[in-house]
C-alpha distance (Angstrom), angle and dihedral (degrees) to the residues before:
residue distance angle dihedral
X1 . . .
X2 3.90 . .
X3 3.46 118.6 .
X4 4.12 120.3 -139.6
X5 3.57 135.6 -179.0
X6 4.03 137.8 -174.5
X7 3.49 135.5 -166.0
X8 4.09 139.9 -166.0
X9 3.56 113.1 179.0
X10 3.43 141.2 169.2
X11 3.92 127.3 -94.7
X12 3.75 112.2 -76.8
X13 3.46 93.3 28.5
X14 3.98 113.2 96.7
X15 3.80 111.3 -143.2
X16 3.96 91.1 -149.8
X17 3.20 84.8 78.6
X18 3.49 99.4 67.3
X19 3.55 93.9 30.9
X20 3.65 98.8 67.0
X21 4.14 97.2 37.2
X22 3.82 84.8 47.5
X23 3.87 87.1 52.4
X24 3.91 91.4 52.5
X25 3.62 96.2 52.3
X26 4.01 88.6 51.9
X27 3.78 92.8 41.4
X28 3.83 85.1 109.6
X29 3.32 91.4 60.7
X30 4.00 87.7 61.1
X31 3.51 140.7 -18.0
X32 3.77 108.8 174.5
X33 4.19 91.7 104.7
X34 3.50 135.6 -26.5
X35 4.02 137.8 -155.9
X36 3.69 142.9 166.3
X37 3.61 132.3 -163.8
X38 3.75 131.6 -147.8
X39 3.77 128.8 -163.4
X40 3.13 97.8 -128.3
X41 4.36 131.4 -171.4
X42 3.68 81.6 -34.8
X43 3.50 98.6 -48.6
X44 4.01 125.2 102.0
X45 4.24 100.7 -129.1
X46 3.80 112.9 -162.5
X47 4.05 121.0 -154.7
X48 4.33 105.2 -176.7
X49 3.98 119.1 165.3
X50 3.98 128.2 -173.5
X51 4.28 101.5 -125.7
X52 3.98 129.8 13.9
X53 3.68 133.8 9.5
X54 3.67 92.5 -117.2
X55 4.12 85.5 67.5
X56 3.74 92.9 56.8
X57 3.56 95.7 40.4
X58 3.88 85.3 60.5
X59 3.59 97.5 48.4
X60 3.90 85.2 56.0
X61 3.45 102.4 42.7
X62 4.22 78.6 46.2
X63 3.48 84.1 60.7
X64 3.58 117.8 48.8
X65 3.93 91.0 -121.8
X66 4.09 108.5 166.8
X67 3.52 134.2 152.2
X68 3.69 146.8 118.5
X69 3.77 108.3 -104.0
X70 3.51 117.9 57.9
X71 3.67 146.5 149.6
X72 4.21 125.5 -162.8
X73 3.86 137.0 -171.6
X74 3.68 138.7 -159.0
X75 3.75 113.2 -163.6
X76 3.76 144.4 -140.3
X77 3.57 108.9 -176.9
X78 3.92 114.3 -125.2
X79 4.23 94.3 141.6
X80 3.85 119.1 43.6
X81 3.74 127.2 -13.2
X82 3.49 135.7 -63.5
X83 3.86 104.8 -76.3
X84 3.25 143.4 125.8
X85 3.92 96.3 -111.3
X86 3.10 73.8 57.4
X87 3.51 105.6 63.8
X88 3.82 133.1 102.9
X89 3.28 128.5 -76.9
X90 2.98 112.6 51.8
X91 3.85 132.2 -156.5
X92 3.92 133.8 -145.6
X93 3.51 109.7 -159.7
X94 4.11 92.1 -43.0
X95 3.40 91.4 -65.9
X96 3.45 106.8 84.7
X97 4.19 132.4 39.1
X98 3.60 122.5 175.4
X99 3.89 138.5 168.3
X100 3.76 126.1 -144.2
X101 3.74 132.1 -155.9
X102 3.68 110.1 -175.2
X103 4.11 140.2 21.8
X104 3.90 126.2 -57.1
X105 3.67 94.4 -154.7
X106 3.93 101.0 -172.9
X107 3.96 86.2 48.6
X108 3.89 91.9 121.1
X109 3.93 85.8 57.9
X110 3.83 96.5 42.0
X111 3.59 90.9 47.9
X112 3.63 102.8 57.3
X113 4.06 85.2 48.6
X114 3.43 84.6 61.5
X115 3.53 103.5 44.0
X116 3.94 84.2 55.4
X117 3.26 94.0 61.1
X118 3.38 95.1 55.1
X119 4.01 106.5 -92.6
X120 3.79 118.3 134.1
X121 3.65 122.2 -154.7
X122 3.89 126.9 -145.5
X123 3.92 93.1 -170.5
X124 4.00 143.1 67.1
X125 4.15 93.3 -142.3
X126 3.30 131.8 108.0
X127 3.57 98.4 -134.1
X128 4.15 93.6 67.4
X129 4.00 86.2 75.3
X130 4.00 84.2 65.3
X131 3.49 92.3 57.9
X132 3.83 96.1 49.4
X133 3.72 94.0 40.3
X134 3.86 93.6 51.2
X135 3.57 87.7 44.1
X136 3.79 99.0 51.4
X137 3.84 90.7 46.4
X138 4.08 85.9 44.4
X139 4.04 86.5 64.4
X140 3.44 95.7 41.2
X141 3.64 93.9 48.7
X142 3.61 93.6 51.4
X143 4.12 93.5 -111.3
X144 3.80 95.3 -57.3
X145 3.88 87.1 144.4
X146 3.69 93.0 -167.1
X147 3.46 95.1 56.2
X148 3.74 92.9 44.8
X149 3.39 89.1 63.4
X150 3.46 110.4 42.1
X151 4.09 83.2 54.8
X152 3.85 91.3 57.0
X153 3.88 92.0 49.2
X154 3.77 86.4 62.3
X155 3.88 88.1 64.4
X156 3.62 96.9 49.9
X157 3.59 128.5 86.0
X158 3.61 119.0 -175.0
X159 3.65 138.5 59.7
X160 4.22 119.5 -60.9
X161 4.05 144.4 149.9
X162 3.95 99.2 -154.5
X163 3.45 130.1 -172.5
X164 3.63 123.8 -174.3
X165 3.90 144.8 179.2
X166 3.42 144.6 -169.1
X167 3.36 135.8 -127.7
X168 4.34 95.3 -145.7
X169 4.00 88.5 37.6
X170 3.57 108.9 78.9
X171 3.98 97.8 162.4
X172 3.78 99.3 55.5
X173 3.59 154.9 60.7
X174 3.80 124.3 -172.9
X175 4.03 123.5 -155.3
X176 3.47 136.8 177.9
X177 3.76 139.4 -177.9
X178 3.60 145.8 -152.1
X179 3.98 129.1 162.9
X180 3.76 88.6 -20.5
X181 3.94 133.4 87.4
X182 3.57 126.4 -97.2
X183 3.98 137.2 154.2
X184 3.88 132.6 -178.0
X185 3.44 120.6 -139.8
X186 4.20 133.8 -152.9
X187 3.57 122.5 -143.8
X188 3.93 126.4 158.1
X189 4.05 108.9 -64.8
X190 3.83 81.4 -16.1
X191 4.12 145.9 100.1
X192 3.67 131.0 -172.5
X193 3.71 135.0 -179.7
X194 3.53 133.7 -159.5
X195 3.86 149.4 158.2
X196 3.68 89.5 -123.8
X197 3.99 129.4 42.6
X198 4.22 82.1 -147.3
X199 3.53 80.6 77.1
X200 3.80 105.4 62.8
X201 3.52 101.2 21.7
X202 3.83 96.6 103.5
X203 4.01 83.1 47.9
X204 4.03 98.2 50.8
X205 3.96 145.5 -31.7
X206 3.83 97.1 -133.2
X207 3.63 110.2 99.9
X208 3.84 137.8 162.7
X209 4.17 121.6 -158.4
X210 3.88 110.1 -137.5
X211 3.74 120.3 -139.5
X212 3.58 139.9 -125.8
X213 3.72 106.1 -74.0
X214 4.20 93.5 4.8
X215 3.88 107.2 146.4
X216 3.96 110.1 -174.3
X217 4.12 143.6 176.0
X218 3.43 119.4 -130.8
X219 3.64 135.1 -166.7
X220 4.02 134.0 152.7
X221 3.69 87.7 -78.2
X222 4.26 90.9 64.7
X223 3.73 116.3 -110.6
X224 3.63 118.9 -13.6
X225 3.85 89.2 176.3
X226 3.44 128.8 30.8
X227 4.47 119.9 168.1
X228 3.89 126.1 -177.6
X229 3.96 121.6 -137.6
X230 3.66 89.0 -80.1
X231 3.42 96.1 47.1
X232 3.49 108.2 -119.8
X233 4.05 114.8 129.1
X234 3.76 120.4 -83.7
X235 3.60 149.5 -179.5
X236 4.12 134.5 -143.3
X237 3.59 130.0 -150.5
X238 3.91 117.8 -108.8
X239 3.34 109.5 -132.6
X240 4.18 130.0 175.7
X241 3.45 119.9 -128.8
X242 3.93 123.6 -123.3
X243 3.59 91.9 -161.2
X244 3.76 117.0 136.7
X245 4.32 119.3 -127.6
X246 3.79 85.4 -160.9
X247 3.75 89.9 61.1
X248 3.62 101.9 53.0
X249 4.18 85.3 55.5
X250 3.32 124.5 93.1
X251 3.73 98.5 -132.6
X252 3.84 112.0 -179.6
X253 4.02 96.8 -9.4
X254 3.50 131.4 107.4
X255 3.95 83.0 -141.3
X256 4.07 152.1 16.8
X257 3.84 85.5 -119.9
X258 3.93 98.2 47.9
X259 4.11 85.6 44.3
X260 3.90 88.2 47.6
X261 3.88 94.9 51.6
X262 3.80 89.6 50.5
X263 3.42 87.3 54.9
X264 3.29 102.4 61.6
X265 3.74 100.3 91.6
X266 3.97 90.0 59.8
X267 3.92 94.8 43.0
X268 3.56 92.9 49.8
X269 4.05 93.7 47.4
X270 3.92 89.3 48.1
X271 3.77 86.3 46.6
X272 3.47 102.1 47.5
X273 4.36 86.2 43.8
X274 4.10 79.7 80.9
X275 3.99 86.3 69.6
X276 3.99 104.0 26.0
X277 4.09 89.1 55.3
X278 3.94 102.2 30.4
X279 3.65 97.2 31.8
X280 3.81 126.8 -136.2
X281 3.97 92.2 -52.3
X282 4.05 123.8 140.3
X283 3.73 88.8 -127.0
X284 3.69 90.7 72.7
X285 3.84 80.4 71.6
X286 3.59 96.2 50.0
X287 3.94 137.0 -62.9
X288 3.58 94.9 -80.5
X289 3.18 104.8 49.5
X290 3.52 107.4 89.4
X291 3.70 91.4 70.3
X292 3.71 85.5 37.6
X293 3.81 90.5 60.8
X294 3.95 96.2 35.5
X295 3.71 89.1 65.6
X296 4.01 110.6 32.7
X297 4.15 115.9 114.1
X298 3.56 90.4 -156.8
X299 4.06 155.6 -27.9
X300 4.15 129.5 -90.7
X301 3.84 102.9 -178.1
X302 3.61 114.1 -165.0
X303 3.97 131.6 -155.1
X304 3.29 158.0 115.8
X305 4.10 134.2 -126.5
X306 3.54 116.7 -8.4
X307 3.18 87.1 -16.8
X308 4.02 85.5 64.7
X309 3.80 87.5 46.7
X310 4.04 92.2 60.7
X311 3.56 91.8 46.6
X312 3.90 87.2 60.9
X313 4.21 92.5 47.2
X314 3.92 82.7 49.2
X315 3.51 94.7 50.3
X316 4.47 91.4 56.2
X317 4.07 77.8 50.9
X318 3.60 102.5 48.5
X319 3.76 95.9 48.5
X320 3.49 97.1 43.0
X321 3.32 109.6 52.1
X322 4.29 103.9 13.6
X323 4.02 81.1 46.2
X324 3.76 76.1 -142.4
X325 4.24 121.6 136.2
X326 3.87 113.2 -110.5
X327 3.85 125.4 -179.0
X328 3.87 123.3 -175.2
X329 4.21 117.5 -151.4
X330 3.99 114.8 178.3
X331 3.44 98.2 -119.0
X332 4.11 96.1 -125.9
X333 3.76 91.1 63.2
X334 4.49 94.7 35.7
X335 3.85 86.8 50.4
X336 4.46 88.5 61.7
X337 3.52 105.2 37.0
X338 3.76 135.7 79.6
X339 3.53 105.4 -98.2
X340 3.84 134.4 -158.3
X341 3.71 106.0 -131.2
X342 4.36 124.6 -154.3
X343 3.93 89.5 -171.9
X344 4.26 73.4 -160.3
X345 3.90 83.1 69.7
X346 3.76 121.2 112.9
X347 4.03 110.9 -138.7
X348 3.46 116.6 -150.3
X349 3.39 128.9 -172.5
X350 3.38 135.1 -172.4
X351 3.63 131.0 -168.2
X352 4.10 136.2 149.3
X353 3.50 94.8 -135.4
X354 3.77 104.7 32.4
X355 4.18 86.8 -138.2
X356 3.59 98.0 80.6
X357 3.88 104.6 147.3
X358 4.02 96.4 -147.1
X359 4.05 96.2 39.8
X360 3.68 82.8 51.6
X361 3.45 108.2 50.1
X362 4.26 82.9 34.0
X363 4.26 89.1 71.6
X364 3.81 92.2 34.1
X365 3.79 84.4 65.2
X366 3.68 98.3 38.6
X367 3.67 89.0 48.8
X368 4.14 88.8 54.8
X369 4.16 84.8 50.0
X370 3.58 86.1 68.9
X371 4.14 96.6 -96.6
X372 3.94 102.0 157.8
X373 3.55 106.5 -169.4
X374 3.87 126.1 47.0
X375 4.26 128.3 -172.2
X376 4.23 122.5 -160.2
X377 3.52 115.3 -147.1
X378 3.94 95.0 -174.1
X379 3.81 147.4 143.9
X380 3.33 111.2 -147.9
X381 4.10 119.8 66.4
X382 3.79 117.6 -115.7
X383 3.95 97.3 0.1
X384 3.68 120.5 148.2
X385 4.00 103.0 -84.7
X386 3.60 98.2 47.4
X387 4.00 91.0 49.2
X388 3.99 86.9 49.3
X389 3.65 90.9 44.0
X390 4.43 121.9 90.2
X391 3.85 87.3 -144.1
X392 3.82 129.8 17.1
X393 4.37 139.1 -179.2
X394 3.46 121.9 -155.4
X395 3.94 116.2 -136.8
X396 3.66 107.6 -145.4
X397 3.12 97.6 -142.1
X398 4.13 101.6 126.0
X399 3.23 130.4 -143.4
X400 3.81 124.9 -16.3
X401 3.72 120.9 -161.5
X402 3.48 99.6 152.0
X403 4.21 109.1 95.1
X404 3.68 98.8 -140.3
X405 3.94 103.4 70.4
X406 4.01 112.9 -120.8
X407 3.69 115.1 145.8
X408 4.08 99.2 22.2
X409 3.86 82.9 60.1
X410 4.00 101.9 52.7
X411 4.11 88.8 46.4
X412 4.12 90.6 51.6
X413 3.71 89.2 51.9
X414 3.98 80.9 49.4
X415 4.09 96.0 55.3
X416 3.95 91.5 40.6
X417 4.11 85.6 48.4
X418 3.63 80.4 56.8
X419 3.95 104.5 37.7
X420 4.22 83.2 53.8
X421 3.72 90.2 50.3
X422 3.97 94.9 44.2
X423 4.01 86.6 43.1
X424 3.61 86.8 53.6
X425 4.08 106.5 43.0
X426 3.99 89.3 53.0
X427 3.91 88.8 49.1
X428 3.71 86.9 56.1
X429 3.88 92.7 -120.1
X430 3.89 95.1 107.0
X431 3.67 108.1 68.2
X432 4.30 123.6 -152.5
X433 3.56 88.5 -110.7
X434 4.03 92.5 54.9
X435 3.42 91.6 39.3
X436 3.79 87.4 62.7
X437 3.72 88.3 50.3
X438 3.55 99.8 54.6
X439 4.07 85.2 45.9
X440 3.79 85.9 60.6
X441 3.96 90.9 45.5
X442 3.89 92.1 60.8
X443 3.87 97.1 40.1
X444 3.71 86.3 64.8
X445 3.82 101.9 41.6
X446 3.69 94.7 89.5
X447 3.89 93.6 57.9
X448 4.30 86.0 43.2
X449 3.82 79.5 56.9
X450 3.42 95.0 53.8
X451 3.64 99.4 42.3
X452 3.86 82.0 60.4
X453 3.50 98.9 48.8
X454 3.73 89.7 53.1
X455 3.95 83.8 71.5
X456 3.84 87.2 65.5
X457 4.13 83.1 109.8
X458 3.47 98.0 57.8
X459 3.90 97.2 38.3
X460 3.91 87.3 50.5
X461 3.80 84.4 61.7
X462 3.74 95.0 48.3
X463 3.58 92.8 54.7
X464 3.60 96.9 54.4
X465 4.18 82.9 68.7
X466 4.19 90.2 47.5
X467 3.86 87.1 49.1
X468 3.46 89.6 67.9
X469 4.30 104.9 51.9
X470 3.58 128.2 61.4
X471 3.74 104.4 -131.9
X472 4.06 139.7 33.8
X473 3.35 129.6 -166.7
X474 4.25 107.0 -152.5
X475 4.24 111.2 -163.0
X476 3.78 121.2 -164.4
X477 4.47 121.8 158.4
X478 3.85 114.6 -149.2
X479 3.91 131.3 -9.6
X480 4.02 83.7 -5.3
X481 3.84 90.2 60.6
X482 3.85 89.5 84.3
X483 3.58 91.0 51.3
X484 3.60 84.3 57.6
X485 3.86 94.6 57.2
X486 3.62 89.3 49.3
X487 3.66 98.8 47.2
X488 4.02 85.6 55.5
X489 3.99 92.8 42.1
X490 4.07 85.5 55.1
X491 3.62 88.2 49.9
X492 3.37 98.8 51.1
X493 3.96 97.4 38.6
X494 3.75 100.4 63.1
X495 4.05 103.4 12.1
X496 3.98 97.2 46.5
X497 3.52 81.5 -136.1
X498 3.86 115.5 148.6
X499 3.73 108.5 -118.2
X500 3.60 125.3 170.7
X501 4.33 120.0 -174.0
X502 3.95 120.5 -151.7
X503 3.67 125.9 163.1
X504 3.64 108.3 -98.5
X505 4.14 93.5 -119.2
X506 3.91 80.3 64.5
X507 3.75 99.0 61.1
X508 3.72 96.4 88.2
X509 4.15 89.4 57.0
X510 3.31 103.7 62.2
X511 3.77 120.5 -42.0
X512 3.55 96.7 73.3
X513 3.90 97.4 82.0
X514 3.50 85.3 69.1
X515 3.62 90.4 67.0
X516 3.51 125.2 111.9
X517 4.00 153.8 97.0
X518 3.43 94.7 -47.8
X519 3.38 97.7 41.2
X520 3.96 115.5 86.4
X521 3.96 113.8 -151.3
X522 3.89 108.1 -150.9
X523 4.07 101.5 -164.9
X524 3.79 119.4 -169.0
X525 3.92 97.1 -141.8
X526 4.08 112.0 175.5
X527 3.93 116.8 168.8
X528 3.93 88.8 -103.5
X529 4.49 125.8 130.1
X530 3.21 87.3 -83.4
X531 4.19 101.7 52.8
X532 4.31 89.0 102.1
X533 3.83 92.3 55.8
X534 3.68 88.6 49.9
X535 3.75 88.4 48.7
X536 3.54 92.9 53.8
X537 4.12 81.2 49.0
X538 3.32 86.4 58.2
X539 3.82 94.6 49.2
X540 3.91 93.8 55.2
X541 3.99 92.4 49.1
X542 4.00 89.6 46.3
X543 4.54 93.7 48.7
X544 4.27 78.8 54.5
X545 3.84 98.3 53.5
X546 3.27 100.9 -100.4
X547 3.92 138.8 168.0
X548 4.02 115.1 -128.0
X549 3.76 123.8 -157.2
X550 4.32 101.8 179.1
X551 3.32 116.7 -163.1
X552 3.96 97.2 -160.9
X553 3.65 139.4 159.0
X554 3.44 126.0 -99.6
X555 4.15 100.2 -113.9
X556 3.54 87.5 46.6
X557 3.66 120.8 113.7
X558 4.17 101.2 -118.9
X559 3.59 125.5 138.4
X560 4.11 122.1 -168.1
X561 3.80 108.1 -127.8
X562 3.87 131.1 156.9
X563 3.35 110.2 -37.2
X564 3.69 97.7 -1.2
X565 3.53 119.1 100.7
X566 3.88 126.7 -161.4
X567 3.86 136.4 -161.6
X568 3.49 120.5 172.5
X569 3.48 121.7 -144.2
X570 4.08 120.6 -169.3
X571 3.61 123.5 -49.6
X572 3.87 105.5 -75.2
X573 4.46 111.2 -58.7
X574 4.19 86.7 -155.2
X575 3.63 109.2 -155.7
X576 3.94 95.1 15.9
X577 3.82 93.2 41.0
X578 3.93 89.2 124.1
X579 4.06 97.4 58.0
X580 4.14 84.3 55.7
X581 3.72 98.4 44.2
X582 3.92 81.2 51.1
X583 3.60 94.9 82.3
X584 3.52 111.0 44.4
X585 4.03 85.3 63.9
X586 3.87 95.9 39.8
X587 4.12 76.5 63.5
X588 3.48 105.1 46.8
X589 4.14 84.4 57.0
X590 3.71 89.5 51.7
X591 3.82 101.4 47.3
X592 3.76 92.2 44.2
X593 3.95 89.2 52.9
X594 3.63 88.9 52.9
X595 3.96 88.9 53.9
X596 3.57 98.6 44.1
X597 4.08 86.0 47.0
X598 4.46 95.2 -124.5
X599 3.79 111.4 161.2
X600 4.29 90.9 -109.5
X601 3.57 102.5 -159.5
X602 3.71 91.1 44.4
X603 3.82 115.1 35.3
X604 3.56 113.5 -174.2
X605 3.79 116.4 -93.8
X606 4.01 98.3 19.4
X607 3.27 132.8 80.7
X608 3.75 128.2 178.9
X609 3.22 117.8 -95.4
X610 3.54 120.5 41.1
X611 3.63 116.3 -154.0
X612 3.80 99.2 146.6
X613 4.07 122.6 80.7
C-alpha cells in the first residue's frame, strides 16, 4: 500500500527535490505520514510528519535539508498507529535508513532476536526490524551494504520493496523486492526508484521492472549489481515509458476521481478500439490463446473490489453468450481454502494495478493446483499479474490516481464484453452477422457514456438528499446486480456512508426491515426482461415508506411521483446496458462526498493499491 521512493543524483542536483514530488505522485498510495531522509555532509538527516506530503515537504524546505542520496516514504498504516515514531525511514543507530512497502509477517519473531542482541526499538512497525537486521549484517559484513542486505532478506518472510542507505556509503543505494512493486529509473549521472513510474516520469522515461526476489546496487552510473531470488547475477530489460505527465494532472477538475469519470467516454472508445480494429479474435489476448481458448472446460475469475464486481458482470456475459461456465472467487478467500482444481480451467484475473497482493498470491496457488492456463485483465504495463500470467489484455484505461476505481472499472467490463464475444464466435455460437451487431454496440458506448454524464446536474442534486442519511440500500436483478454492489462500494468508499447492495428479488427475505424514511433505496432499473420484477421491487420498498432514486432508461415507461425519484439514463445499451448504468452511480458517490465534505481521492483508511493482505 505504502508508497517509497529513492534517489542518487549527481552533485548540484538536490535529491529533496525529487523526493518530495515523487512522494506527491504516490500520495495515493498512502497518506497517513510521510518522510524522507537525506545523507547529508556525512550525516543521515531525517524529516517525518503525521498527515500529507505537503507537511513534510515544509518541514524540509524549513530546514535547509539537501543532498544527493536520499530515500522517502508515504504511509498507509497496516502495523502500529499513526505517529511519527512511526514514520518511515527508519534509522539504526545512524547508520542505516530504509523504507518498506509491504508486511514483514514474522516481525514479532525477528524483533525479539533483535532485542536480544541488544537493539532497542522506538517504533510499533514492522519495517524497523529491516533497519536493525540490515544494520547488524552491515557490521558483520564489514559495510558491504549490498551484502548486508541481501543477508537480512533471508530472515524475512513476507512481502516488501526496501530501500536502504548508509550513513558511510555515499555512492550507493541497495533495493530489493519481493511480492511488492518496484522500478528503477535512468536519468543522466542519476538513478531513481520507486513503487510507481508516476513518480519519476517528469525526471526520465527509462525504466526497468524488478522481479520477485531481485536485490540490486545502485549508483549514478545505473545498477552496478543486480541478483535474482536465487542469487545468481542478472540483468533487466530497459524499457521507456509511454506514460503521459498531462494525464496524471488534474487539469480543470476539482479532483482525480471527477477527471477519471469524465474520462470514461475516451477510455472506453480506446478500449473497445482493441475489438473494433482486430476483431473478436483470441490473438488479441495473446498468441497462444487460441489454442488456449479451444481447449479450456471452464473459467475461475479471480479479484478483489471493483475489480471483484466486474468479474461478476463478466460472468452474466460469458455464460450467456460463450455458453461457456464461469465462476468468480475473491481472491483473499480462493487463496485459503481447499480448492477443486480443472487444470483445463482458464484463470483470469483482473486487477487495476496488476500488484494486488491477494489476486497475486490467488493464481500463484491456482497455478500449484494444477491450473495450466492463466489470462491478465490489467491496467498497468508489465506489472506483476500480467508477467505471471500465459496470456494478458491491456485495458486502456490510463492512469488512475483517484482511490475509488471509476474509469479502470468501465474498460474491464469492456475486455470481458470482448473475451465473452471472442469465447463465443470460436465456439460457433456467435454468428458473423451478430458479431457485426455487437461491433455496432461498442462503437456507440462512448456517446451512451456521455449521454449519462450529461445527467451529472440532476445527480448532483440527488446527492445533496443522500448526504444527509447514514445508510442506502442500492437494488439491481441480473447482470445489473453488480452494478449495484459497486454503486454501494463507491458510496461507502469516499462518503462513509453505510451502503449495503442486494438483488432486488431478495428484498422480501431479509433486507426489507431495513426499509424506511430514512433509508434511501437506489434501484438500478434498465428497460431489460426483468424491468416488471423490479417494478414490483419497487412496489414493496414504496408500501414500507421508502425513498426511491430509479436509475431508468429513457424509453422506459417510469413516471416520478411522491417519493419516487427518476433519472433517465440513455435509451436502453442492450447487451452492454451495465457499463452505461455504471456512471450515473459512480456520480451520485462523488456529489454526495462533495456535500458531506470527505477528501474523494483519498478516503480515509484506503489507499490505492493494495499489495498487503
Amino acid at each position: 500500500m505504502c508508497g517509497i521512493v529513492g534517489a542518487i543524483r549527481s552533485a548540484n542536483h538536490n535529491v529533496v527535490d525529487f523526493l518530495t514530488e515523487g512522494l506527491k505522485r504516490l500520495e495515493y498510495r498512502g497518506y497517513d505520514s510521510s518522510g524522507i531522509a537525506v545523507l547529508s555532509e556525512g550525516k543521515v538527516k531525517r524529516v517525518r510528519r503525521i498527515g500529507r506530503v505537503a507537511n513534510m515537504e515544509a518541514a524540509a524546505k524549513e530546514k535547509g535539508v539537501f543532498g544527493q542520496l536520499g530515500i522517502g516514504h508515504t504511509r498507509w498504516a497496516t502495523h502500529g498507529g499513526v505517529t511519527e515514531p512511526n514514520a518511515h525511514p527508519h534509522i539504526s543507530g545512524g547508520k542505516i535508513a530504509v523504507v518498506h512497502n509491504g508486511i514483514i509477517e514474522n516481525f514479532e519473531a525477528e524483533r525479539a532476536r533483535l532485542i536480544g542482541l541488544g537493539y532497542e526499538f522506538e517504533s510499533q512497525t514492522d519495517t524497523e526490524v529491516i533497519s536493525h537486521s540490515v544494520r547488524h549484517e552491515y557490521d558483520r559484513n564489514s559495510g558491504d551494504l549490498f551484502a548486508a542486505v541481501q543477508a537480512a532478506c533471508t530472515r524475512f518472510h513476507g512481502a516488501y520493496a526496501i530501500a536502504v542507505m548508509a550513513q558511510d556509503d555515499a555512492e550507493h543505494m541497495v533495493v530489493a523486492r519481493m511480492g511488492c512493486p518496484l522500478l528503477v529509473a535512468f536519468g543522466d549521472d542519476e538513478t531513481f526508484i520507486a513503487s510507481d513510474v508516476s513518480a519519476v516520469i517528469a525526471f526520465t522515461r527509462r525504466i526497468t521492472y524488478l522481479e520477485d526476489g531481485d536485490i540490486a546496487l545502485l549508483s549514478t552510473r545505473g545498477i552496478e549489481k543486480l541478483c535474482d531470488k536465487n542469487g545468481a547475477p542478472a540483468t533487466r530489460s530497459v524499457k521507456t515509458s509511454e506514460l503521459s505527465l498531462a494525464s496524471l494532472e488534474l487539469g480543470p477538475y476539482s479532483h482525480f476521481m471527477q477527471k477519471e469519470i469524465h474520462e470514461q467516454p475516451r477510455a472506453i472508445a480506446d478500449t473497445a478500439e482493441i475489438f473494433l480494429d482486430g476483431g473478436f479474435e483470441p490473438e488479441n489476448f495473446g498468441a497462444a490463446a487460441r489454442s488456449v481458448f479451444q481447449n479450456i472446460s471452464g473459467i475461475k475469475i479471480l479479484a478483489c473490489g471493483t475489480s471483484y464486481y466486474a468479474a461478476l458482470t463478466g460472468k452474466y456475459w460469458l455464460e450467456s453468450i460463450a455458453r461457456i461456465r464461469a465462476d468468480v472467487e475473491i481472491a483473499s478467500e480462493y487463496r485459503y481454502r481447499d480448492a477443486i482444481a480443472d487444470p483445463d480451467e482458464l484463470v483470469i484475473t483482473i486487477s487495476q494495478s496488476g500488484e494486488t497482493l491477494d489476486t497475486m498470491e490467488a493464481l500463484k496457488y491456482a497455478q500449484t493446483l494444477g491450473h495450466k492456463h492463466s489470462l491478465s485483465v490489467c491496467n498497468v504495463m508489465e506489472s506483476a499479474l500480467p508477467r505471471a500470467s500465459e496470456l494478458v489484455l491491456y485495458t486502456r484505461a490510463g492512469a488512475e490516481i483517484g482511490v475509488a476505481s471509476t474509469k479502470a472499472f468501465t474498460t474491464q467490463l469492456v475486455v470481458l464484453f470482448g473475451l465473452a464475444v471472442t469465447l463465443g464466435k470460436q465456439r460457433g455460437l456467435v454468428s458473423a452477422e451478430k458479431a457485426r451487431e455487437y461491433v455496432e454496440e461498442l462503437r456507440q458506448l462512448p456517446g451512451s457514456i456521455q449521454h449519462a454524464l450529461n445527467l451529472e446536474p440532476q445527480i448532483a442534486a440527488w446527492a445533496q438528499k443522500f448526504a444527509k442519511k447514514t445508510s442506502a440500500l442500492f437494488l439491481g436483478r441480473g447482470i445489473h446486480y453488480p452494478i449495484a454492489l459497486e454503486g454501494a462500494l463507491k458510496l461507502k468508499e469516499i462518503t462513509y456512508i453505510h451502503a449495503e447492495a442486494y438483488p432486488a428479488g431478495e428484498l422480501k427475505h431479509g433486507p426489507l426491515a431495513l426499509v424506511d424514511e430514512n433509508m434511501p433505496v437506489v434501484v438500478i432499473a434498465p428497460n431489460d426482461s426483468l424491468l416488471d420484477k423490479v417494478k414490483a421491487n419497487m412496489q414493496e420498498v414504496g408500501a414500507r415508506g421508502g425513498e426511491l432514486f430509479v436509475f431508468a432508461d429513457l424509453d422506459s415507461n417510469f413516471h416520478a411521483t411522491d417519493g419516487v425519484h427518476v433519472i433517465r439514463t440513455p435509451r436502453h445499451a442492450g447487451v452492454l446496458s451495465p457499463i452505461v448504468h455504471t456512471i450515473p452511480v459512480q456520480l451520485l458517490s462523488y456529489h454526495a462526498a462533495l456535500a458531506r465534505g470527505t477528501d474523494v481521492d483519498k478516503p480515509r483508511n484506503l489507499a490505492k493499491s493494495v499489495t498487503v493482505e
